[in-house]
N, CA, C and O atoms as a Tripos MOL2 file, in Angstrom:
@<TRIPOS>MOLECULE
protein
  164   163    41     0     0
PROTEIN
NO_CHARGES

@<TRIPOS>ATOM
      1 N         107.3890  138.7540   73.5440 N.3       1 UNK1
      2 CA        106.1770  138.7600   72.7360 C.3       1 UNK1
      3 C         106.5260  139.0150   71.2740 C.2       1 UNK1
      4 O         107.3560  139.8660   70.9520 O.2       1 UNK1
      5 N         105.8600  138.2440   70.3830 N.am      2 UNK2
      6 CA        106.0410  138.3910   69.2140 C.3       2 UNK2
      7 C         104.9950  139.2310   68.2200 C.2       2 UNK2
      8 O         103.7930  138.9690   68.1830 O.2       2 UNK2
      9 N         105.5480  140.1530   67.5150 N.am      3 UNK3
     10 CA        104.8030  140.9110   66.6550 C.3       3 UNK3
     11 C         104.5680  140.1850   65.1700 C.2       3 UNK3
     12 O         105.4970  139.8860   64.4190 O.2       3 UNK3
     13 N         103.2320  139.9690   64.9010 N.am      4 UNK4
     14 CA        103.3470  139.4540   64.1650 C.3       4 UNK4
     15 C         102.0260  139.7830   63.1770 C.2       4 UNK4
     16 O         101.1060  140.1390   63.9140 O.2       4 UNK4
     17 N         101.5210  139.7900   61.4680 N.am      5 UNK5
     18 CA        100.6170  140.1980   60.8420 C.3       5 UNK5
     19 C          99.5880  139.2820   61.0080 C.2       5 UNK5
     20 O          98.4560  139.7470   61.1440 O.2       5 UNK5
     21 N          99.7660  137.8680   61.0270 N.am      6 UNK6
     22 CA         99.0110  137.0580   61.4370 C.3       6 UNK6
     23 C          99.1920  136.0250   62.1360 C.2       6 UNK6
     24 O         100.1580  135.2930   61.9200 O.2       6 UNK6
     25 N          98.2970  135.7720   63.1050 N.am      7 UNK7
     26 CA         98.1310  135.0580   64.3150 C.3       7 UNK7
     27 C          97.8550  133.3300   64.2750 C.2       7 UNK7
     28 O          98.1180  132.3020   64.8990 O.2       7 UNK7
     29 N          97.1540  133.8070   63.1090 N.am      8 UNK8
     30 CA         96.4770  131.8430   62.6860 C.3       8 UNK8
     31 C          97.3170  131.1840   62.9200 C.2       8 UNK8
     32 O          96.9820  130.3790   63.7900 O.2       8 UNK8
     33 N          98.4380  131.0480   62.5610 N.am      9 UNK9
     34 CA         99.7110  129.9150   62.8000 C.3       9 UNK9
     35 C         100.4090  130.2530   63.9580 C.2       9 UNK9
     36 O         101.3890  129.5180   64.0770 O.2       9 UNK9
     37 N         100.3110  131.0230   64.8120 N.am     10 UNK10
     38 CA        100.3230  131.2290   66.1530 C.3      10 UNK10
     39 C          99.6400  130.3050   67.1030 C.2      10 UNK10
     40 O         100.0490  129.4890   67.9280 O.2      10 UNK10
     41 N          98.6900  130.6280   66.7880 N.am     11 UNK11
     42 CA         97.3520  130.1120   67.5680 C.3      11 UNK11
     43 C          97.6280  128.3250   67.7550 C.2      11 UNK11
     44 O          97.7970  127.5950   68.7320 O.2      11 UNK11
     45 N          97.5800  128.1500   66.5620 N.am     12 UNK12
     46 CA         98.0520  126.7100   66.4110 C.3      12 UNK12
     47 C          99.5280  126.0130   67.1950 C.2      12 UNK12
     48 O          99.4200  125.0600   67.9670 O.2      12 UNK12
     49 N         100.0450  126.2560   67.0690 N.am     13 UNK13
     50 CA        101.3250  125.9620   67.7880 C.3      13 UNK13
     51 C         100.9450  125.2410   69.5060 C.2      13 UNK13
     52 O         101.3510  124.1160   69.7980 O.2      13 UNK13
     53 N         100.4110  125.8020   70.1530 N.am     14 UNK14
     54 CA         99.5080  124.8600   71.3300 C.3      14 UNK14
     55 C          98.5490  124.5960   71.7010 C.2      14 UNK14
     56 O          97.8900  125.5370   71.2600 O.2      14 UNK14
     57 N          97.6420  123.7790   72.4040 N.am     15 UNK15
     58 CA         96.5300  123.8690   72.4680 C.3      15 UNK15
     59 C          95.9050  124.7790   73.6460 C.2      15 UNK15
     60 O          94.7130  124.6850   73.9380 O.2      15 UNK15
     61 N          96.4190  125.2970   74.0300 N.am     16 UNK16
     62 CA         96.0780  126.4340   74.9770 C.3      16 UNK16
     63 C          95.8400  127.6270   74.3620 C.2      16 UNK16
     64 O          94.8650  128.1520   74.8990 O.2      16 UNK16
     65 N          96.3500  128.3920   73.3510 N.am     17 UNK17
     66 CA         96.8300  129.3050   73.2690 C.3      17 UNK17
     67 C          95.1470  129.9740   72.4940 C.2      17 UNK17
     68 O          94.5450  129.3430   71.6240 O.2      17 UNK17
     69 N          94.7990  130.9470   72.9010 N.am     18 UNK18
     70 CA         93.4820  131.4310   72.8730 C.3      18 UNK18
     71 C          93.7890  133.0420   72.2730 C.2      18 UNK18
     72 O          94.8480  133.5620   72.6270 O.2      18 UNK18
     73 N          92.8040  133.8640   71.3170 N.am     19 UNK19
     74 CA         92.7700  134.9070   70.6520 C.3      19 UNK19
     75 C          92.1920  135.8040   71.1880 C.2      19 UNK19
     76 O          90.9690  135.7730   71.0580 O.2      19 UNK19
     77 N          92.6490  136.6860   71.8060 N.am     20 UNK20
     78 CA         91.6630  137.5890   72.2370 C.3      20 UNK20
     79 C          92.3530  138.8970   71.7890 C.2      20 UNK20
     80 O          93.5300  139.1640   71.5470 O.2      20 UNK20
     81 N          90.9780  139.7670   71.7550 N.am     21 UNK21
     82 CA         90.9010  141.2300   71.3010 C.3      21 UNK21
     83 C          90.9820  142.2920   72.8730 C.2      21 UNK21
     84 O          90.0770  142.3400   73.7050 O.2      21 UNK21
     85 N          92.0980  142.9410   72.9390 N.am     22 UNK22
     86 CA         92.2590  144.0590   74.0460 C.3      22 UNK22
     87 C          92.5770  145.3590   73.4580 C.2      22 UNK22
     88 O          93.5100  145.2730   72.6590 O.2      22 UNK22
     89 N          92.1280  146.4660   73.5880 N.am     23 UNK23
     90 CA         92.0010  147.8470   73.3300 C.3      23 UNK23
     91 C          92.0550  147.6420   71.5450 C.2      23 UNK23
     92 O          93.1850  147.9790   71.1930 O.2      23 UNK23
     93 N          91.6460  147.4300   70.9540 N.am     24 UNK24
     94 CA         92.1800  147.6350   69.1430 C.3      24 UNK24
     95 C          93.2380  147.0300   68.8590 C.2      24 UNK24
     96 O          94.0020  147.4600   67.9940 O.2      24 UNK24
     97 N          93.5240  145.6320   69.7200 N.am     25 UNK25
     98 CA         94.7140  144.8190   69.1380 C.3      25 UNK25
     99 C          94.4060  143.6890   69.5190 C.2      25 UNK25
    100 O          93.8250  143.5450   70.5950 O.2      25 UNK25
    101 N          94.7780  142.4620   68.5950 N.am     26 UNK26
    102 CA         94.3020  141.2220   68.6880 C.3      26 UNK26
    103 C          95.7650  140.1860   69.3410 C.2      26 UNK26
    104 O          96.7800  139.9590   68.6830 O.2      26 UNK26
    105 N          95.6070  139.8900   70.1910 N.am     27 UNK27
    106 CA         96.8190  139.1620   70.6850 C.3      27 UNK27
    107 C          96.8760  137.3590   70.7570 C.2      27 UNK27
    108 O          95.8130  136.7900   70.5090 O.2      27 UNK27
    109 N          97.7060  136.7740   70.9840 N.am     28 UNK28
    110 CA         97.4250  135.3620   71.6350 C.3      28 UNK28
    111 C          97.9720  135.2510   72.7440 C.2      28 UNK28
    112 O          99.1900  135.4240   72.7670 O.2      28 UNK28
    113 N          97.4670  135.0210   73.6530 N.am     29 UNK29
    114 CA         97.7980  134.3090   75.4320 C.3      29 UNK29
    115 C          97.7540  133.0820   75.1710 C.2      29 UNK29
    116 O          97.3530  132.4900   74.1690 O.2      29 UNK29
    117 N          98.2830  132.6430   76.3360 N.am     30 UNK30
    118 CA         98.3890  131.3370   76.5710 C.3      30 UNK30
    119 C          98.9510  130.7910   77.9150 C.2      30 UNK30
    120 O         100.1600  130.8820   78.1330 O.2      30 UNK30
    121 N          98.0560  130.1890   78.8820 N.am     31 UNK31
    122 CA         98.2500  130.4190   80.4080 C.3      31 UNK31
    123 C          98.9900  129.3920   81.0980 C.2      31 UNK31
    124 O          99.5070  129.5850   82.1980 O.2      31 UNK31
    125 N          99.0430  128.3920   80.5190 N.am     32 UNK32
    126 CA        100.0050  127.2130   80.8980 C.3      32 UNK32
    127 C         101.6210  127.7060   80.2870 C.2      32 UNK32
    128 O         102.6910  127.8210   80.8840 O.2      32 UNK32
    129 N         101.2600  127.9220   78.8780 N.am     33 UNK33
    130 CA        102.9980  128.4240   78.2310 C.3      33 UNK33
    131 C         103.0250  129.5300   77.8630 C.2      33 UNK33
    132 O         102.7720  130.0330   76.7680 O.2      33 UNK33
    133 N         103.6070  130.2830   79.5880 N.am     34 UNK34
    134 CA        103.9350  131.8340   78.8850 C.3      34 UNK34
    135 C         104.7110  131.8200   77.7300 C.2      34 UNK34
    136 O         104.3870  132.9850   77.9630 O.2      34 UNK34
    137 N         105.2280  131.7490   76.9730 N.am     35 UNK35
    138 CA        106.3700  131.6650   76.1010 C.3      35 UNK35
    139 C         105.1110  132.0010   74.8820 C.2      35 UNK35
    140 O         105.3630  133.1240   74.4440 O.2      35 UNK35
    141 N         104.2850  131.6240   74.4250 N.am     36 UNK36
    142 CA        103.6130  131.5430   73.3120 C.3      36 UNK36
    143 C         102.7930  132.7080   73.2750 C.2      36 UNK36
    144 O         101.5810  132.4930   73.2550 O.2      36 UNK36
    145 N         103.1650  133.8550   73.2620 N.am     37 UNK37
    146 CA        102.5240  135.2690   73.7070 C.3      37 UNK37
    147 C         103.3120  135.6550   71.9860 C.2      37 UNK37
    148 O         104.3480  135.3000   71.4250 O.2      37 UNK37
    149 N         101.5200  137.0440   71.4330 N.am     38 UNK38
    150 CA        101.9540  137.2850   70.6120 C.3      38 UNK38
    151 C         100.7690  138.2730   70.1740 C.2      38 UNK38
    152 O          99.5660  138.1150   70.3810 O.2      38 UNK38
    153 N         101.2790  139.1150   69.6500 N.am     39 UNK39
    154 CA        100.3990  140.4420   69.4120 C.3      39 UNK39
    155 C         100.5520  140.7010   68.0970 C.2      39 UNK39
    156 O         101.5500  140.3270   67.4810 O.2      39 UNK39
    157 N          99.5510  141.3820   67.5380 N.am     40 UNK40
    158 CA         99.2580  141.4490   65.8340 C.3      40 UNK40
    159 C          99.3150  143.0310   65.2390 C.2      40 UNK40
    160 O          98.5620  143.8060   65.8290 O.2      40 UNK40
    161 N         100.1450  143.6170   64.1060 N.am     41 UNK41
    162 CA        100.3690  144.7860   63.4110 C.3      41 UNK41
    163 C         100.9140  145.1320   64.5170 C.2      41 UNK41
    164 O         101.4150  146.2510   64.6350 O.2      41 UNK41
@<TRIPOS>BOND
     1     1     2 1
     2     2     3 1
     3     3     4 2
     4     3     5 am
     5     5     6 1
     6     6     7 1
     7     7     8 2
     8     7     9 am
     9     9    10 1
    10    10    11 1
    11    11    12 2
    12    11    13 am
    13    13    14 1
    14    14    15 1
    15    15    16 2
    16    15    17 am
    17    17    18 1
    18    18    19 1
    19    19    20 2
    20    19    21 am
    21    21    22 1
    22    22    23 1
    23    23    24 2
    24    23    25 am
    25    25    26 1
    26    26    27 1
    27    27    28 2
    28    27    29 am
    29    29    30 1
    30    30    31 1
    31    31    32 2
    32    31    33 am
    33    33    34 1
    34    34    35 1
    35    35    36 2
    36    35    37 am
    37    37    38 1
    38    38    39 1
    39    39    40 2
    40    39    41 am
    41    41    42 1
    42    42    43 1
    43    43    44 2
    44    43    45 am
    45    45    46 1
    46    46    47 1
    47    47    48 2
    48    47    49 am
    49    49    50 1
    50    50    51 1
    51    51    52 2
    52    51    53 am
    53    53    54 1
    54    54    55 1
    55    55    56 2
    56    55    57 am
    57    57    58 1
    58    58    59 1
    59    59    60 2
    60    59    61 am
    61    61    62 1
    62    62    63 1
    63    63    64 2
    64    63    65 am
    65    65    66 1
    66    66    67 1
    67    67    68 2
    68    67    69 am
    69    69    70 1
    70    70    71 1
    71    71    72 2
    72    71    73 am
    73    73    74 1
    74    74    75 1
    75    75    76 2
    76    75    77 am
    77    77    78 1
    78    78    79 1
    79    79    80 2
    80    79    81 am
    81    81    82 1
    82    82    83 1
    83    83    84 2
    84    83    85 am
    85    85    86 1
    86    86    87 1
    87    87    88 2
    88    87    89 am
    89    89    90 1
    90    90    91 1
    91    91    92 2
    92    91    93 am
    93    93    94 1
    94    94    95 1
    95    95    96 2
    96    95    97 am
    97    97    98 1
    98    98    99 1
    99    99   100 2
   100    99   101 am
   101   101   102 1
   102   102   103 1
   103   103   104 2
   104   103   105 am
   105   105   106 1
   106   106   107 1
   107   107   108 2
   108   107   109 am
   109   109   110 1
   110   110   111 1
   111   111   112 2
   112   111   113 am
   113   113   114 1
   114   114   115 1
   115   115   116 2
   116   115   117 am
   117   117   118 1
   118   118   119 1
   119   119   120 2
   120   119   121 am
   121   121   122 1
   122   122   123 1
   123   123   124 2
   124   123   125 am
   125   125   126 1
   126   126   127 1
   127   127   128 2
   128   127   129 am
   129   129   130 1
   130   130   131 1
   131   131   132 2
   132   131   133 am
   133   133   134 1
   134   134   135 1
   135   135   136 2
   136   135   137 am
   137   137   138 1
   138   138   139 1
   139   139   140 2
   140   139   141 am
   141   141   142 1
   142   142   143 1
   143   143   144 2
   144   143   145 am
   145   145   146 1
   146   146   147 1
   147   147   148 2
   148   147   149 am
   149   149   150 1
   150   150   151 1
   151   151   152 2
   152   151   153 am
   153   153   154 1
   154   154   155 1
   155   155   156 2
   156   155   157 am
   157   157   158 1
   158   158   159 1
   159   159   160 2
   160   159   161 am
   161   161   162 1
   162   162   163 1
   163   163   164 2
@<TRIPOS>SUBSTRUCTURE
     1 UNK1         2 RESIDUE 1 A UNK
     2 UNK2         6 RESIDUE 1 A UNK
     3 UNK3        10 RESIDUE 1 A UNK
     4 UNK4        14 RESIDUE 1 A UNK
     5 UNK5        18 RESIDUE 1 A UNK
     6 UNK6        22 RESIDUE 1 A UNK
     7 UNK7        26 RESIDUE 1 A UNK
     8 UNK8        30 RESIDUE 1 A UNK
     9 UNK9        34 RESIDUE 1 A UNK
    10 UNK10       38 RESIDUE 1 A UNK
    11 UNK11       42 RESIDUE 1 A UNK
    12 UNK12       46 RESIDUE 1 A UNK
    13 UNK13       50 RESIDUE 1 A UNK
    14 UNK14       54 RESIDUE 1 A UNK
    15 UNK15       58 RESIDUE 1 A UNK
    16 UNK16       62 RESIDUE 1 A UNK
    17 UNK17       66 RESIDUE 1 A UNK
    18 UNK18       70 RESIDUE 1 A UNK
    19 UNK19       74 RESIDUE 1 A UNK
    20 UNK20       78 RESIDUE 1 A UNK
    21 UNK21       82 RESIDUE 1 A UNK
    22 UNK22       86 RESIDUE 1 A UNK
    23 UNK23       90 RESIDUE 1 A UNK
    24 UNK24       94 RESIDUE 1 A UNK
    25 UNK25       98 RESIDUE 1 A UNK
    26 UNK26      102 RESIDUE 1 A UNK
    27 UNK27      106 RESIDUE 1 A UNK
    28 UNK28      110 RESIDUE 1 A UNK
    29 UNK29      114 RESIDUE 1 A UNK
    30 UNK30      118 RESIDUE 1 A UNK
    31 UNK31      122 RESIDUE 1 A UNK
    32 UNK32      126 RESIDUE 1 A UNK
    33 UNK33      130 RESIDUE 1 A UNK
    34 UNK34      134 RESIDUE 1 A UNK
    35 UNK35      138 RESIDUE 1 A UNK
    36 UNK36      142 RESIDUE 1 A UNK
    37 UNK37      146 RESIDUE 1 A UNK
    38 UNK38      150 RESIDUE 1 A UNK
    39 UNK39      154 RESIDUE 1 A UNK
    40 UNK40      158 RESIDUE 1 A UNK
    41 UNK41      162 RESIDUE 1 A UNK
């Protein structure tokens, strides 16, 4: 998983890859390509 300040150009990279907010942290999943996992600050 990648730490990263911003996600926007994350997000983009597949078309799966979806933003969601869990406990006070904003991450990207992505359920077809685990690989594209990435969490923010």
């Amino acid at each position: 998983m990648k730490v990263r300040n911003s996600l926007r150009s994350l997000k983009n990279r597949h078309r799966d890859c979806r933003v969601v907010r869990r406990k006070g942290r904003v991450y990207v999943i992505n359920k077809s390509q685990k690989r594209f996992k990435a969490r923010q600050g």
